[in-house]
C-alpha positions as CSV (number, residue, x, y, z in Angstrom):
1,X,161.6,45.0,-19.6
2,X,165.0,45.0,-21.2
3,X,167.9,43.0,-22.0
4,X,171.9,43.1,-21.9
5,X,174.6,44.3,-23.7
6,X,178.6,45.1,-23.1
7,X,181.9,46.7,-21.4
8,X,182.8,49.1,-18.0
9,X,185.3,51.3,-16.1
10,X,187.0,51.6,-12.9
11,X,188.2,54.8,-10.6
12,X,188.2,55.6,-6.7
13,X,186.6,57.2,-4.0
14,X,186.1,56.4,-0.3
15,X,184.1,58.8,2.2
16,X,182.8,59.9,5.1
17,X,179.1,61.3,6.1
18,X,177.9,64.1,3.6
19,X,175.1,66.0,1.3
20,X,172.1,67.5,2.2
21,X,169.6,65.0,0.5
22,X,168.1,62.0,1.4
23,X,170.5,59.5,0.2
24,X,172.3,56.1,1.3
25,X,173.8,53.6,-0.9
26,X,175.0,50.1,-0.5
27,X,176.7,47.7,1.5
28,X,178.5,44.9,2.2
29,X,177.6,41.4,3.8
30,X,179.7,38.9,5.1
31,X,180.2,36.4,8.2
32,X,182.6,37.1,11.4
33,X,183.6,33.9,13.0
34,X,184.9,35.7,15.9
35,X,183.3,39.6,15.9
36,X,187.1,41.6,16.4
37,X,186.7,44.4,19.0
38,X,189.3,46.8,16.8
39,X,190.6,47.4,13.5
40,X,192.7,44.7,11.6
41,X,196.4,45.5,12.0
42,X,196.7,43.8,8.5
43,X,196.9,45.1,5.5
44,X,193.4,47.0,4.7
45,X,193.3,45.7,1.0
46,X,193.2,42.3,0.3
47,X,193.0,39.6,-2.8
48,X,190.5,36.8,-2.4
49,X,189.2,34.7,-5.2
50,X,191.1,37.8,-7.9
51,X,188.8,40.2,-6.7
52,X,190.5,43.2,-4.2
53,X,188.8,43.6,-0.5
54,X,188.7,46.6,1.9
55,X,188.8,46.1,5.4
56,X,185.0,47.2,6.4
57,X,186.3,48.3,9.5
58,X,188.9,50.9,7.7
59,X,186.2,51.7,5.6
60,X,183.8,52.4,8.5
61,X,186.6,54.4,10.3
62,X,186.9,56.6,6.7
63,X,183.1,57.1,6.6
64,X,182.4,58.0,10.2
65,X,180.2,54.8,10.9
66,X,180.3,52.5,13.8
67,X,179.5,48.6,13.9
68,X,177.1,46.1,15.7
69,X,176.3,43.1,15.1
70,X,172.5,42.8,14.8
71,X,172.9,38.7,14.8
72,X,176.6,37.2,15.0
73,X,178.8,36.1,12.7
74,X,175.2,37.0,10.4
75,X,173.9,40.3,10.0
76,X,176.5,43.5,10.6
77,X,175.2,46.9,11.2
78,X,177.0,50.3,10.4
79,X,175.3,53.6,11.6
80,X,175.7,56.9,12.3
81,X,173.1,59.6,13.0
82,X,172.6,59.7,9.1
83,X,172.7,56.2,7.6
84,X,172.1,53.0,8.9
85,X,173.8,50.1,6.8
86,X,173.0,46.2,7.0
87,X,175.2,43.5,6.1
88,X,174.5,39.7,5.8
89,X,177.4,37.7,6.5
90,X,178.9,36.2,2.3
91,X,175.9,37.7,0.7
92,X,175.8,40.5,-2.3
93,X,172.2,41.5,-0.2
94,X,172.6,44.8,2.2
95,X,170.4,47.1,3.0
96,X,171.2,51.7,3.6
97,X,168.7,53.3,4.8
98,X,166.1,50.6,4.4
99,X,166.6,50.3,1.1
100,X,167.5,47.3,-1.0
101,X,170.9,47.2,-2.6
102,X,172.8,44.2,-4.4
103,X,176.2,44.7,-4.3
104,X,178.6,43.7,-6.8
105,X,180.8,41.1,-5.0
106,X,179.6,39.1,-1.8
107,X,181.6,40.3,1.5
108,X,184.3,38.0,2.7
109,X,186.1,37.0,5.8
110,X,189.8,36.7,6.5
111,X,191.6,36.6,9.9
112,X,188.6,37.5,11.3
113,X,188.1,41.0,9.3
114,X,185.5,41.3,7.1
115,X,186.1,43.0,3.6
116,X,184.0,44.6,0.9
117,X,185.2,44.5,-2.7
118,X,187.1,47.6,-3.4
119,X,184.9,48.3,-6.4
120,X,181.7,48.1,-4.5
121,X,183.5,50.4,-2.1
122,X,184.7,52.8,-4.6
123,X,182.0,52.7,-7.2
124,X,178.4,51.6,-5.4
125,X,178.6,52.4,-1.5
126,X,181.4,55.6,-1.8
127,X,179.4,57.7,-4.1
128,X,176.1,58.0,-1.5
129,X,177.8,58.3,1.8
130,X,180.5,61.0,0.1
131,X,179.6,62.7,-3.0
132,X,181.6,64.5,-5.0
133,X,185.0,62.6,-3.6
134,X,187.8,62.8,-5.7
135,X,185.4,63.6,-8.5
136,X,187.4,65.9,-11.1
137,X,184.0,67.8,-11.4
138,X,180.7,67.7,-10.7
139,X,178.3,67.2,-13.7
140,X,175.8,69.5,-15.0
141,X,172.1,69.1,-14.8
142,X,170.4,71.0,-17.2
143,X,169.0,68.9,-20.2
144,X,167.5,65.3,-19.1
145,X,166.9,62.9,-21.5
146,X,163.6,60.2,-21.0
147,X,163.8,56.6,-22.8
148,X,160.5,55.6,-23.1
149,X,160.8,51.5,-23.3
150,X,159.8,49.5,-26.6
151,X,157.9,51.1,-29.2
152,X,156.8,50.1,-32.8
153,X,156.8,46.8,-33.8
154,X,158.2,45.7,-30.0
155,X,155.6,46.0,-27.7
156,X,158.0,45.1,-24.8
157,X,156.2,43.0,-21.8
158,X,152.1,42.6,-22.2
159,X,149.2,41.6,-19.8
160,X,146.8,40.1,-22.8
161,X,143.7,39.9,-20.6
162,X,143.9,43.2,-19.2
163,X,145.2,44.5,-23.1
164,X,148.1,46.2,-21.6
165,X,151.3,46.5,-23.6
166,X,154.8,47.9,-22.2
167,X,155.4,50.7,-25.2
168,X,152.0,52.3,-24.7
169,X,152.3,52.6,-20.8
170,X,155.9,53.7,-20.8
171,X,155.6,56.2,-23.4
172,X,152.5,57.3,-21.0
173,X,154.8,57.6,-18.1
174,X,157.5,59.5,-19.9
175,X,155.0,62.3,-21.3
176,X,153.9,62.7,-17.7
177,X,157.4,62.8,-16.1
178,X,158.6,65.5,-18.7
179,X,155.8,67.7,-18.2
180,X,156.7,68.0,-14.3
181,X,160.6,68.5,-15.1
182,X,159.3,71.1,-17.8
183,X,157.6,72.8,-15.3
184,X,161.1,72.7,-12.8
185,X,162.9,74.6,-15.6
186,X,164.6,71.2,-17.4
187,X,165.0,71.1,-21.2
188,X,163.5,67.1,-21.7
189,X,164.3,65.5,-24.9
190,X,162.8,62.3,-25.8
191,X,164.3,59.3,-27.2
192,X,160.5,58.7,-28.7
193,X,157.9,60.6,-28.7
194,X,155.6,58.2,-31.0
195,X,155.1,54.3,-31.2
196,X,158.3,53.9,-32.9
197,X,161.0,51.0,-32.6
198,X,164.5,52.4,-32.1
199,X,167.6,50.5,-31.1
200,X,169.1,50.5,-27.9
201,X,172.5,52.2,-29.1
202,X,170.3,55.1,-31.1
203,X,168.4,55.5,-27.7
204,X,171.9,56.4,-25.9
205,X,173.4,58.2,-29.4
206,X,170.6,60.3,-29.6
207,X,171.1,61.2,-26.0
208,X,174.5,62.2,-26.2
209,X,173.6,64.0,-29.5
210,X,171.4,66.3,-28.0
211,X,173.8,67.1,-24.7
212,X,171.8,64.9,-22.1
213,X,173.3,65.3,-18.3
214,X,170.8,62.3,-17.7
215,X,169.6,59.5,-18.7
216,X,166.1,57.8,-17.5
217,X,165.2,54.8,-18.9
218,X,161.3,53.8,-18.2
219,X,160.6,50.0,-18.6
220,X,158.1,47.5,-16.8
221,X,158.6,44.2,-15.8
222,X,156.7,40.5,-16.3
223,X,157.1,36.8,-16.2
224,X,155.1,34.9,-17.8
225,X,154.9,31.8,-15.7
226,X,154.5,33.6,-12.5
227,X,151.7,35.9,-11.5
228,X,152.6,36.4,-8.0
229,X,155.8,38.1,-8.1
230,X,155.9,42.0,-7.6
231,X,157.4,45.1,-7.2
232,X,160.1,47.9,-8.3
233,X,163.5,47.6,-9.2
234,X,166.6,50.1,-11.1
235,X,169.8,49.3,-12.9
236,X,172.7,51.1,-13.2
237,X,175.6,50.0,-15.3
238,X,177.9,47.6,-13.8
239,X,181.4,48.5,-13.0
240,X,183.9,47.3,-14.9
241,X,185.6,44.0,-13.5
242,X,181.6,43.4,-11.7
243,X,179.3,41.2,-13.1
244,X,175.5,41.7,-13.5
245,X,173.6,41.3,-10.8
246,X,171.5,38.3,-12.9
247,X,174.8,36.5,-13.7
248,X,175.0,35.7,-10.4
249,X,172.2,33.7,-10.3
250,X,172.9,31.9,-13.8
251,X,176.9,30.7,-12.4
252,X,177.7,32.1,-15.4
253,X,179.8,35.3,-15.3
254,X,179.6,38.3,-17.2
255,X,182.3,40.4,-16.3
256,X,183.9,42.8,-18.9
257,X,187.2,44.0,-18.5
258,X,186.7,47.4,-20.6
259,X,185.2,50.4,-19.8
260,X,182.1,51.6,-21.3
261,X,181.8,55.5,-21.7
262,X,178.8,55.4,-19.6
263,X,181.7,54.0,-16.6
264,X,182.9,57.3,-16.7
265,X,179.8,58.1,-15.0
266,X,179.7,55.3,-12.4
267,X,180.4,57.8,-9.3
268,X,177.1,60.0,-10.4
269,X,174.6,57.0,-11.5
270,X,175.2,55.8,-8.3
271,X,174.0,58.7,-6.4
272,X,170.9,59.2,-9.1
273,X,170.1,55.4,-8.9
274,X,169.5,55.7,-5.1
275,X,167.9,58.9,-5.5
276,X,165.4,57.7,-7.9
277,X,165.0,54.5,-5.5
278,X,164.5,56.3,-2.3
279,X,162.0,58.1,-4.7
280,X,159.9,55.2,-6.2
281,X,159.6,53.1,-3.1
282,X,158.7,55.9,-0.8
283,X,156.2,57.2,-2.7
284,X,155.0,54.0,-4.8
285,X,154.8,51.6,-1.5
286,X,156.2,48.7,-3.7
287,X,157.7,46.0,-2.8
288,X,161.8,46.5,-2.9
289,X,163.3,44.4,-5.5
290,X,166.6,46.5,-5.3
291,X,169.0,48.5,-6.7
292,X,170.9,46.5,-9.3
293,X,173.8,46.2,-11.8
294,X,173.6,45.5,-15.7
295,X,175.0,45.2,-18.8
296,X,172.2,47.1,-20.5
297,X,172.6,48.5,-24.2
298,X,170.7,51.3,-23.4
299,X,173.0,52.6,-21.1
300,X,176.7,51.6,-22.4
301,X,177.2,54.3,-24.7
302,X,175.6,57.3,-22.2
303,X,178.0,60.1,-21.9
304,X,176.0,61.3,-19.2
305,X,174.7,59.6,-15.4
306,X,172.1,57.1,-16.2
307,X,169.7,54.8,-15.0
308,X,166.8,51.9,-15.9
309,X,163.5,51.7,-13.8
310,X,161.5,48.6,-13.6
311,X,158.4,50.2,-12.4
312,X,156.2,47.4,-11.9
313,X,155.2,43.8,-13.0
314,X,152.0,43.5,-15.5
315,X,152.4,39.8,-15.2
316,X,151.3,40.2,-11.9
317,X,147.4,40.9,-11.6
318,X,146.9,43.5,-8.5
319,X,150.4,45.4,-10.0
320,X,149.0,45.5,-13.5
321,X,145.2,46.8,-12.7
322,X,147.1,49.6,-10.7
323,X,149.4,50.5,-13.5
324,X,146.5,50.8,-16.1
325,X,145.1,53.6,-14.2
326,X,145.8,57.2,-15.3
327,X,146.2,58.5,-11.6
328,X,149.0,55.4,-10.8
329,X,151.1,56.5,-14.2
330,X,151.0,60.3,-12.5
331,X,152.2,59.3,-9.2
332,X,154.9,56.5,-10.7
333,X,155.8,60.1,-12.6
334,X,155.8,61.9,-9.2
335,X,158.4,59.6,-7.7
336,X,161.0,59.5,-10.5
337,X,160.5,63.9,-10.4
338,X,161.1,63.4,-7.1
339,X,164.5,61.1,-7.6
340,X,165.3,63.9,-9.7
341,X,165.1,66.9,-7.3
342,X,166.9,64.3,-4.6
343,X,169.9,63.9,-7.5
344,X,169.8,67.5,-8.0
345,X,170.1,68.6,-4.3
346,X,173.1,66.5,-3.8
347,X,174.8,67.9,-7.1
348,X,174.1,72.1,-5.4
349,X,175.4,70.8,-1.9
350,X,178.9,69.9,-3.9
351,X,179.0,72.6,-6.5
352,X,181.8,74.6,-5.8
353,X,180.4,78.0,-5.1
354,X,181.0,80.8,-7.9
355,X,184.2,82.9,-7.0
356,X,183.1,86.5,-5.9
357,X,184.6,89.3,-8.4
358,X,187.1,91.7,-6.6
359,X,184.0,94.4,-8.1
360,X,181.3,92.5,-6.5
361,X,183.2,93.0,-2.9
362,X,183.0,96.4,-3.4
């Protein structure tokens, strides 16, 4: 389980239906008093509270979905033939695809329009529905980089009575996981390859260093006064002028105004971090804690797409017993190769195709 650190980015992009993976990405939530039955003649983009709103229903136009209200002025549904998006009325909570997402600003309502940050537009929903949009380039995936969690003197979470410790099991997972991208062709590098302690900013320096396109973090979760709760969960970096998704529930906001380098990447961890989610929780069966934003260290200074899986709870009993076994570690490794060939699917359906030589023609 890891901890915060600092600043973020901002940029744009705004789609419609597109790639040929299974992807979906999140949404916003927010209440209706009156459901309109057309387009707000208003301005689409709107301040409320300092934070700019986009009028879901330009939005939906934009991305080729249509609305329904699933429960009035409560739970909106967009859909297509290829996503399916759920809303709950002035809530961060939505759901694409099934899949939980926490969205960086709750949804609002004015004149009887309801709005989604522009951000969350731009930087969380955009990305999945559209890739590639307005995206100068389209990265390169060719050398992966795996964080094992912990390590050395900081054993991370631990389940004493079942002698479980967070830096043995994620190191375990990370072996496995680069062995299967190995096999697919990847050069893996390793922020640690031993029981060794190393800084969060070395993790992401030595990254860079050695010319990662990605960036997987492995961690697992646990609280140590409660045994019941359970289940998966993945961080990207927050945008820049969005708070954590954990502020939220202290009142205390975290936002940073600056750009991180990682931010650069916003548009691309996006589309891995639901990749890698569709890929955990369809495989894994756990319960869906949700994709989320932070303020990790280990991710700030990434010149590359990154992301931070919570793969399971060893606080909780039934979680931990499965995570000890051998054959659970493989398939928890399955999933995130799995994430990984979703990410890498979407990046081929945008790649430009290589120009054809005038000689080739002939």
């Amino acid at each position: 389980m890891l901890k915060t650190a600092k600043p973020l980015f901002r940029c744009a992009l705004l789609g419609v239906v597109a790639s040929a993976v299974v992807l979906g990405q999140s949404v916003y939530s927010a209440p209706l008093r009156v459901p309109p039955t057309r387009a707000a003649t208003t301005n689409s983009v709107i301040r409320l509270g300092g934070v700019e709103y986009v009028s879901v229903y330009e939005l939906a136009r934009r991305w080729g979905l249509h609305s329904t209200w699933l429960k009035k002025d409560d739970t909106l549904l967009l859909k297509n033939e290829r996503w399916k998006i759920e809303l709950n009325a002035d809530s961060r909570e939505a759901q694409i695809n099934g899949l939980r997402i926490l969205l960086g600003e709750p949804c609002r309502i004015e004149r009887r329009t309801i709005y989604l940050s522009k951000i969350d537009a731009e930087r969380v929903i955009g990305p999945v529905l559209r890739p590639g949009y307005l995206q100068p380039s389209v990265p390169d995936l060719r050398v992966i980089a795996i964080d094992p969690g912990h390590g050395g003197v900081d054993n991370g979470t631990q389940n004493i009575r079942l002698g479980l410790q967070e830096k043995k099991l994620t190191l375990d997972v990370a072996m496995r996981l680069g062995r299967l991208l190995r096999a697919e062709g990847y050069k893996v590098v390793f922020t640690r390859e031993t029981d060794t302690k190393i800084e969060l900013p070395l993790r992401a320096a030595k990254a860079n260093a050695l010319g990662a396109d990605l960036f997987i973090s492995i961690h697992f979760n646990s609280l140590p006064k409660d045994s019941k709760t359970h289940g998966t969960e993945l961080f990207t970096f927050a945008p820049a002028e969005i708070r954590s998704t954990d502020s939220w529930s202290t009142k205390v906001s975290d936002v940073e105004k600056e750009p991180s380098p990682v931010n650069k990447y916003d548009h691309w961890s996006a589309i891995l971090a639901f990749a890698m989610h569709h890929g955990l929780i369809s495989s894994l069966k756990t319960f869906d804690r949700g994709q989320k934003l932070a303020h990790f260290g280990v991710l700030r200074s990434l010149n590359c797409p990154g992301v931070l899986l919570e793969a399971g709870f060893l606080s909780n009993e039934t979680e931990a017993r499965k995570i000890d076994t051998p054959e659970y570690r493989q398939q928890i490794a399955e999933s995130m190769a799995h994430g990984v060939r979703s990410y890498a699917a979407t990046l081929a359906s945008v790649r430009p195709a290589p120009a054809k030589s005038a000689a080739a023609g002939n």
